[in-house]
N, C-alpha and C positions, 0 to 999 in steps of 0.2 A: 429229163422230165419223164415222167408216169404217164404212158395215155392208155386206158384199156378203155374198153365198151359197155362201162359200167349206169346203172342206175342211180339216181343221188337218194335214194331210198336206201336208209343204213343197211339193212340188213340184204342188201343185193350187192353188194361189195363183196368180191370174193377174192383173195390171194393165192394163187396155187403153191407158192413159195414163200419161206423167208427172205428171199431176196426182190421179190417181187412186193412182199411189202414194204421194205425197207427200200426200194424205188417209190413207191407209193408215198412214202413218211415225208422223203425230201422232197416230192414235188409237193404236197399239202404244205409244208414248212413254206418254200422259197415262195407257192404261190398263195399262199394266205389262205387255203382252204378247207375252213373251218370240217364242211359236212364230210370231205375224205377225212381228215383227222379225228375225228372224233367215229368215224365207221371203222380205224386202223387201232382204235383202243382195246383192248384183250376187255371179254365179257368181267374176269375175275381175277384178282389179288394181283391188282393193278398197283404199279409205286412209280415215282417220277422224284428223280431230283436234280431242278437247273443249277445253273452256275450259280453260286457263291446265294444258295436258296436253302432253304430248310425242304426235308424229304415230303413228299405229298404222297398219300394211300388213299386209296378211291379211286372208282372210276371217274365219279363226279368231277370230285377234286383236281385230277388229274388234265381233265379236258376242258374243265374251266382255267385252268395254268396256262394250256395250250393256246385256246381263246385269247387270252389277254396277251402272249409274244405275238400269233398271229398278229394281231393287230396292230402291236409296236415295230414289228418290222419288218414292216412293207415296203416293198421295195429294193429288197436285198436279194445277192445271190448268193447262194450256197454252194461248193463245192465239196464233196466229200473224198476224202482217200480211206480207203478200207486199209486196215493196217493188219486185223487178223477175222476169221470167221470160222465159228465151230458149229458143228448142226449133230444132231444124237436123237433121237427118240420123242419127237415130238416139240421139241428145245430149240432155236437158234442163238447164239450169242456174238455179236457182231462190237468187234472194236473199231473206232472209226475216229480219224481228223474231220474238224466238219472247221471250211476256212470260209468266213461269209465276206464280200463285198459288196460295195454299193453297187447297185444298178446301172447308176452313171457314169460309174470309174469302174470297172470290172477286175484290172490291174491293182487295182488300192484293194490290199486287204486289210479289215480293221480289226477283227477276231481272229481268234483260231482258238476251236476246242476239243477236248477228248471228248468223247462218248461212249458209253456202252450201251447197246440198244440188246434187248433180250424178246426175240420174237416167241410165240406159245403157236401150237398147231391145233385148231378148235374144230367145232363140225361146220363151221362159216367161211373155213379157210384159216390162214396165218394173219396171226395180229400183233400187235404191242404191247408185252407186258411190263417193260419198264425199258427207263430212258434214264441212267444216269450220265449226267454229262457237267463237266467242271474246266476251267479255264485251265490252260499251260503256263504251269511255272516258269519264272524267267528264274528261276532261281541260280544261283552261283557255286551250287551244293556239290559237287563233285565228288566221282567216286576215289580219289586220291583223301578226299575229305572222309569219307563214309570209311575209308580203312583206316585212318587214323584214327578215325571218334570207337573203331570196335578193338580197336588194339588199346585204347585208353581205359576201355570198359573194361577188356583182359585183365591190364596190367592192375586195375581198382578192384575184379573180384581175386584173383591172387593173392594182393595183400589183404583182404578182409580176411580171407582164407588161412592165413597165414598166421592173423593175429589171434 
């Protein structure tokens, strides 16, 4: 969980890190709260796209999206694994498992999603300029598959080649 000594006054929110925001992000997310998530939204060229959603541009947009999961799912817990983190020049880029469980079963996970979270460094502190995040394939796709289907494509531009 996120606790710093913050103001609920947007613009008194301040991050010194990417990773301090992205503490920030999940405790707003697990705890439904709206005014930190919507202070953790980047001023400009803001994009968001949830799971199995059409992409959102705006900050508007973007925090009224937020708004409406808040409020669908309350009561949940989040747990995040960081899988990779790059930080450069003002940039963070943050790959993540995010697995949520019920509140009351904390053992029962009913999700699990990828995300990329890309933090921006403003004069307000680090914020969130985009959140794409999409469900885990159960897919059965195998890379014994994937070198079969490029040796198929081989063997098909050869003979176009050919002829």
């Amino acid at each position: 969980m996120y606790h710093s000594a913050m103001k609920k006054d947007n613009s008194e929110y301040y991050f010194a890190t990417a990773d301090e925001a992205e503490a920030a992000f999940y405790s707003a997310f697990e705890m439904g709260d709206k005014d930190l998530m919507e202070a953790l939204i980047a001023d400009d060229n803001v994009s968001c796209i949830h799971p199995s959603s059409v992409p959102l541009v705006g900050r508007e947009d973007v925090i009224e999206s937020w708004n409406q999961i808040l409020h669908a799912i309350s009561g949940s817990v989040i747990k995040v694994e960081v899988m990779n983190r790059t930080n450069s020049n003002g940039v963070a880029v943050h790959l993540v498992t995010e697995i949520f469980a019920d509140s009351d079963d904390i053992e029962t996970e009913f999700s699990e999603v990828l995300a990329t979270n890309v933090y921006v460094e403003q004069e307000n502190g680090w914020r969130l300029m985009m959140h794409h995040a999409s469900y885990i394939s159960e897919s059965e796709y195998t890379d014994e598959d994937l070198l079969e289907d490029s040796e198929d494509l081989m063997d098909y531009e050869i003979s176009q080649t050919v002829h």
